[in-house]
C-alpha positions in Angstrom: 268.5 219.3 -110.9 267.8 217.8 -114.6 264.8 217.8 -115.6 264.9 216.0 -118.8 265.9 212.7 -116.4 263.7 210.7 -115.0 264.2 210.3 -111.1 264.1 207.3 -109.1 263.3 207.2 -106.1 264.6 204.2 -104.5 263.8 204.4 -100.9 260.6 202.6 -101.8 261.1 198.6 -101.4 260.6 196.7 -104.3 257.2 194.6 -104.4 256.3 191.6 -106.4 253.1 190.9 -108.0 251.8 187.9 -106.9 248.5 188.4 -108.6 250.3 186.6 -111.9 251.1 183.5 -109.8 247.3 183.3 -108.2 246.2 183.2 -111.5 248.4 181.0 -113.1 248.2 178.4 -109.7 244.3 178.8 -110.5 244.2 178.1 -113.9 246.3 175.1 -113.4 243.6 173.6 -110.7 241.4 174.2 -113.0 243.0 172.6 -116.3 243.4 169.3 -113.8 240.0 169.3 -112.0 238.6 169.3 -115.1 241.0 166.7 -116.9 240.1 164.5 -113.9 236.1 164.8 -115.1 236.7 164.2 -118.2 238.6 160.9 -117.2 235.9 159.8 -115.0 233.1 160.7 -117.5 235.6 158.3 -119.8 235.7 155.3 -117.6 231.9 155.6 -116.7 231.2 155.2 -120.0 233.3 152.1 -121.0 231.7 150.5 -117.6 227.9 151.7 -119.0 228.4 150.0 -122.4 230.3 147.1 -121.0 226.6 146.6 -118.7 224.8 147.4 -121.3 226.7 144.3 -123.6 225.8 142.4 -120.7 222.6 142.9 -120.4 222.0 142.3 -124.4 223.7 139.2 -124.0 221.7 137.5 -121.4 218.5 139.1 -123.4 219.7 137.2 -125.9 220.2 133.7 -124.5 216.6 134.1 -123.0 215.0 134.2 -125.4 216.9 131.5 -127.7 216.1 129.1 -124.9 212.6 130.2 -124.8 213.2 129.3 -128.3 214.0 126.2 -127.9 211.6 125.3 -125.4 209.2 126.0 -127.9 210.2 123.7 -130.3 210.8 121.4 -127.9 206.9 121.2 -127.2 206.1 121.7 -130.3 207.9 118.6 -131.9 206.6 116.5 -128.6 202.5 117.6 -130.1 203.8 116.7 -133.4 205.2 113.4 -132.3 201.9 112.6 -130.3 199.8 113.5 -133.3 201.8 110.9 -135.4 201.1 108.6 -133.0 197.5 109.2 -132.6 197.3 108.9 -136.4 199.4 105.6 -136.7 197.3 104.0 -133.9 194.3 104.7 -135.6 195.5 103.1 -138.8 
């Protein structure tokens, strides 16, 4: 027998790691599950600001008709005091 050789023993069946798949199946999950967050956290956020516009909006119109009712009353004392003063001339 040569010793310089290396000897193969072949009777013993040929395996396949699947540790290399499990780990490339999991790091897959894992590169989707989080792409799927991210997406979500997206969409939540153009619904928030979309509210949030809504919100301001209708802030907005309040208080320019709260505005107006103001001035309303105000120019209906001015216009009584006018008349007050005309009468009394």
């Amino acid at each position: 027998m040569d010793y310089n050789t290396p000897q193969f023993d072949s009777s013993e069946p040929k395996t396949k790691s699947i540790g290399a798949l499990i780990g490339i199946f999991v790091v897959l999950i894992l590169i989707i599950v989080g792409g799927l967050y991210f997406w979500g956290k997206k969409a939540n956020t153009k619904e928030t600001a979309s509210v949030k516009i809504e919100e301001t909006v209708k802030e907005d119109l309040s208080s320019i008709e709260a505005d107006l009712q103001l001035i309303d009353e105000d120019t209906s004392v001015t216009d009584t005091m006018t008349e007050i003063n005309t009468d009394l001339k």
